[in-house]
N, C-alpha and C positions, 0 to 999 in steps of 0.2 A: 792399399786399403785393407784392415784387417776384417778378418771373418771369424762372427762366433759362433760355438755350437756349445748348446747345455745338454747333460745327459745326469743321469744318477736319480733322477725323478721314480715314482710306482707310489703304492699303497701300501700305508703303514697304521698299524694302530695306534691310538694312542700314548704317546708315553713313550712310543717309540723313536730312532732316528734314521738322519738318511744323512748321506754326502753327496751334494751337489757338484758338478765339476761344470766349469766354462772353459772347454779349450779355444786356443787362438790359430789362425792361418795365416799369413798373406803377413804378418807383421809381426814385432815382438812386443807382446804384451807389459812386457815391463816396464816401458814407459806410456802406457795408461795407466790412469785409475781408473778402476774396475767396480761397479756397483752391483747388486743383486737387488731386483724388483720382484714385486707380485702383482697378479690381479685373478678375482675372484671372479665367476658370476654376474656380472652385474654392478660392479664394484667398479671404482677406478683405478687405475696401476698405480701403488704405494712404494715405498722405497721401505727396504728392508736393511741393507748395508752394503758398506762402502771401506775400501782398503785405498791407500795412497801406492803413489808408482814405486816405482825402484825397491827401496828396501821392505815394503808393506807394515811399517812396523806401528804406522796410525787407522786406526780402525773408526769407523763411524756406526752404529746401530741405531734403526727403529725402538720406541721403547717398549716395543710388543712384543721383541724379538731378545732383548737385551738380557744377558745371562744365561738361554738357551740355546742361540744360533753365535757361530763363530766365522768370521769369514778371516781367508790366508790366502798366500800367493805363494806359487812354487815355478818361482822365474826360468829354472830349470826344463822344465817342462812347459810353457809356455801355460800355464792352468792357472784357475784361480779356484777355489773351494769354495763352498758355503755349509760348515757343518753344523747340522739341525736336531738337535737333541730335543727331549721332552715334549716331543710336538703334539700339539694342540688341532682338535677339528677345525678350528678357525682360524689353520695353520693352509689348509686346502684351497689352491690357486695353481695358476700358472707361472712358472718362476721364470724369469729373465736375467741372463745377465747383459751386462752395457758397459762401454768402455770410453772414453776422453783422456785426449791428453793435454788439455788443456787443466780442466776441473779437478780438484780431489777432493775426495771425498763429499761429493755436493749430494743430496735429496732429493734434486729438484731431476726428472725425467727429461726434461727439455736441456738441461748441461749436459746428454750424453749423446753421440754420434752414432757409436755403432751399438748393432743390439744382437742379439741372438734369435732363434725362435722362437725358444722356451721348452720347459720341461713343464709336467704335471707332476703335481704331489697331491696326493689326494691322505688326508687321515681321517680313519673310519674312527666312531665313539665305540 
């Protein structure tokens, strides 16, 4: 059974970025797909993106997210990234990652097994 942990989370201004990191335990990441979620406040958990197993070379994005955040896989390392450029106050949530190996690249929160804890990212205006 694989174990995640997210780290790379803090407080950034706007405009600014972060790199999120999801390492893996207990298993090799490379054959799951790997998603990155959010949820705010109050809000329900969104799906942000999504990389495919093995070669990572199909990406999926949120369109809230698309052209600013870039999600990668570095099999090597058992990690998956989620790099967040230009980030927006409405960018501010708890960020998850989640992994299947059955699904790639799915949206949907209920296609993934395993989750992380989460990190915070908070952006000030």
């Amino acid at each position: 059974q694989v174990q995640l942990v997210e780290s790379g989370g803090g407080l950034v201004q706007a405009g600014g970025s972060l790199r999120l990191s999801c390492v893996a335990s207990g298993g090799i990441l490379t054959t799951y797909g790997v998603g990155w979620f959010r949820q705010a406040p109050g809000k329900e958990r969104e799906f942000v993106a999504a990389v495919n197993n093995w070669s990572g070379r199909s990406t999926n994005y949120a369109d809230s997210v698309k052209g600013r955040f870039t999600i990668s896989r570095d099999n090597s390392k058992n990690t998956v990234y989620l790099q967040m450029n230009s980030l927006k106050p409405e960018d501010t949530a708890v960020y998850y990652c989640a992994a299947d190996r059955t699904w790639q690249l799915a949206t949907s929160s209920n296609k993934y097994v395993y989750w992380g804890q989460g990190t915070q990212v908070t952006v000030s205006s």
